[in-house]
C-alpha positions in Angstrom: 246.6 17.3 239.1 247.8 14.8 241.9 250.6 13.6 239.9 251.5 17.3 239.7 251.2 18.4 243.3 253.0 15.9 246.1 250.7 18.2 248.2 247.3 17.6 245.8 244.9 17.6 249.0 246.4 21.0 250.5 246.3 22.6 247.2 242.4 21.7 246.5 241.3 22.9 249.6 242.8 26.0 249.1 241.1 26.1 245.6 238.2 25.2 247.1 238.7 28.0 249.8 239.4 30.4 247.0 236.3 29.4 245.2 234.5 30.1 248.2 235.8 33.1 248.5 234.9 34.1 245.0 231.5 33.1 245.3 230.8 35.3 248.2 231.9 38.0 246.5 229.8 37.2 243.5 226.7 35.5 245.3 224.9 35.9 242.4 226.8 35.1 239.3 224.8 32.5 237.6 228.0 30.7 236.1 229.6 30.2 239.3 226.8 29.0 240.5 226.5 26.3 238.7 230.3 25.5 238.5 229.6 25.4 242.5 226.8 23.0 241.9 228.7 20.8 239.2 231.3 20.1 241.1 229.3 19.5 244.4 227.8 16.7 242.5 230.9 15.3 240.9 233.4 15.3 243.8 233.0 14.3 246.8 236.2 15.8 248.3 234.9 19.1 246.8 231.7 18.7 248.7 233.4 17.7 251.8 235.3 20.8 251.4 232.9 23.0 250.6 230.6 22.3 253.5 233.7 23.3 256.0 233.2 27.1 255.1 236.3 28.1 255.0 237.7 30.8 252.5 240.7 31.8 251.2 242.4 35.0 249.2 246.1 34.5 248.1 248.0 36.0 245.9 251.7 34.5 246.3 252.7 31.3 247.7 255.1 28.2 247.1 254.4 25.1 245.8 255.7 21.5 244.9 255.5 20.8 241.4 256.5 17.0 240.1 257.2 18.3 236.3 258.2 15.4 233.9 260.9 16.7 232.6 262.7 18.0 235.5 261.1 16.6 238.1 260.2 17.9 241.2 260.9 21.6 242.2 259.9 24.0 244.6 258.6 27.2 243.5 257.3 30.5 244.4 254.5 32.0 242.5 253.1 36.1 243.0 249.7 36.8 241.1 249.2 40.0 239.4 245.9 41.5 238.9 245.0 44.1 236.1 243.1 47.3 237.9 240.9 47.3 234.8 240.0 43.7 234.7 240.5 42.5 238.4 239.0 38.7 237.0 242.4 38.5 234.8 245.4 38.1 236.2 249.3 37.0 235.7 250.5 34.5 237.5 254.4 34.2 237.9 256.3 31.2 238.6 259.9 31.7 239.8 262.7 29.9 242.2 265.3 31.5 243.8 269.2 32.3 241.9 271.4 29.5 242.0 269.0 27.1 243.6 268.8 23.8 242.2 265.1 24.8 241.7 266.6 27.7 239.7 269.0 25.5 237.4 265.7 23.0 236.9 263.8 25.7 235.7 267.1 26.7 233.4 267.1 23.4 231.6 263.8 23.2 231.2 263.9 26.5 229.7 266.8 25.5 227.6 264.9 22.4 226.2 261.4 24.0 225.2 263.6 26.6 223.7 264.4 24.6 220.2 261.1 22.8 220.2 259.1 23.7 217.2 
């Protein structure tokens, strides 16, 4: 995931902060309980992190992507939860028309669209 995000450390705190979230609202919910406690003891930026406290909801942002193929873009991303299921969710990925972003996200498009 760092060679993916330029911005790796602001985007696992927010994870983190998400997590947090999460876990209050399911305090006892033995499988995140243990995730919790799993990555306490793997990571110690996790555990750094998760000692702060802090907690985070988001649904839509922008982030920094360094993508192999086309390499880095910018984009803006909007999560959609289903009312029935509110632990699944879609997550959309899009960059404004006529951005470069936009014309990266074109050709990569174009060239996953004849792979088998």
């Amino acid at each position: 995931m760092r060679d993916i995000y330029p911005d790796w450390e602001d985007v696992a705190r927010t994870c983190v902060e998400v997590l947090r979230m999460e876990a209050g609202t399911n305090p006892t919910d033995p499988a995140l309980t243990a995730l919790v406690g799993e990555l306490a003891v793997a990571d110690p930026h996790f555990r750094a992190w998760w000692a702060e406290h802090r907690v985070a909801h988001q649904d839509f942002g922008s982030k920094r992507i360094n993508h192999p193929a086309v390499g880095e873009l910018t984009l803006d991303w909007d999560t959609f939860r289903y009312a029935g299921a509110p632990e699944q969710q879609l997550v959309l990925w899009s960059a404004n028309p006529g951005t470069p972003n936009a014309e990266q996200l074109a050709a990569l498009a174009r060239s996953t669209a004849h792979s088998p």
